[in-house]
N, C-alpha and C positions, 0 to 999 in steps of 0.2 A: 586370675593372673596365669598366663599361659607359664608353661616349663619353660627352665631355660637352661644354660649350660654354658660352659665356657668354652672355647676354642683358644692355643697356642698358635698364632705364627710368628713368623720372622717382624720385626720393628719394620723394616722395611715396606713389607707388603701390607703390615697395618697402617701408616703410615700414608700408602697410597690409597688404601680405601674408604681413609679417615677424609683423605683431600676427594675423593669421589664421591663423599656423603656429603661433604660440606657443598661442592660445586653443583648439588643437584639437590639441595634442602631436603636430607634424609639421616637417618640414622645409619650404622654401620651396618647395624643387623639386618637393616631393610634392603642397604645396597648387596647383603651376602644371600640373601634371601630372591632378590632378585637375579643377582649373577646365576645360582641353583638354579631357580625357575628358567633361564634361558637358555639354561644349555641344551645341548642336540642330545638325545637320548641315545643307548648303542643301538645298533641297526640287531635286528633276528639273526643269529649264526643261520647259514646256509651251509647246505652239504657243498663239501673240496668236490674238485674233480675236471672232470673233461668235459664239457659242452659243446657239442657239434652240431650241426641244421641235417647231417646224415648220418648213417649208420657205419661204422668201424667195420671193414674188409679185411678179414686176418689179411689177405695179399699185400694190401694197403699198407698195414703196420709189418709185414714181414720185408717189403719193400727200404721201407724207412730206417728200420734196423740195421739193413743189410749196409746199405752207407754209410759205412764205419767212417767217412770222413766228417762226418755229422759229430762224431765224436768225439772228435781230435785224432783220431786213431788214423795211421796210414791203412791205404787202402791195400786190399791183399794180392792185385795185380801185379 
């Protein structure tokens, strides 16, 4: 006999999966066990950051800076 164990939810949401066992001739455990088994796994963390197809020109970024109106900021003209 495999382990087993109990799980709490809401009446509600037992409820629904009581009506999703019965409408697919299954047990509850089989439809929870199913639902687990379907779901989308999380993806690999990837490194944050800046992605470009070229190489970052301090000119380029000092550029971009310099237009404080980029930043809300009035311009110093």
């Amino acid at each position: 006999m495999p382990d087993e164990t109990t799980i709490t939810v809401p009446t509600r949401l037992y409820d629904r999966l009581l009506e999703l066992a019965s409408a697919r001739g299954l047990t509850v455990a089989q439809v929870v066990q199913r639902l687990v088994d379907g779901a989308p796994s999380r993806p690999k963390p990837t490194m944050g950051g800046y992605r470009s197809g070229g190489p970052l020109a301090a000119e380029e970024i000092d550029r971009e800076l310099a237009d404080r109106t980029r930043f809300g900021l009035p311009s110093d003209g």
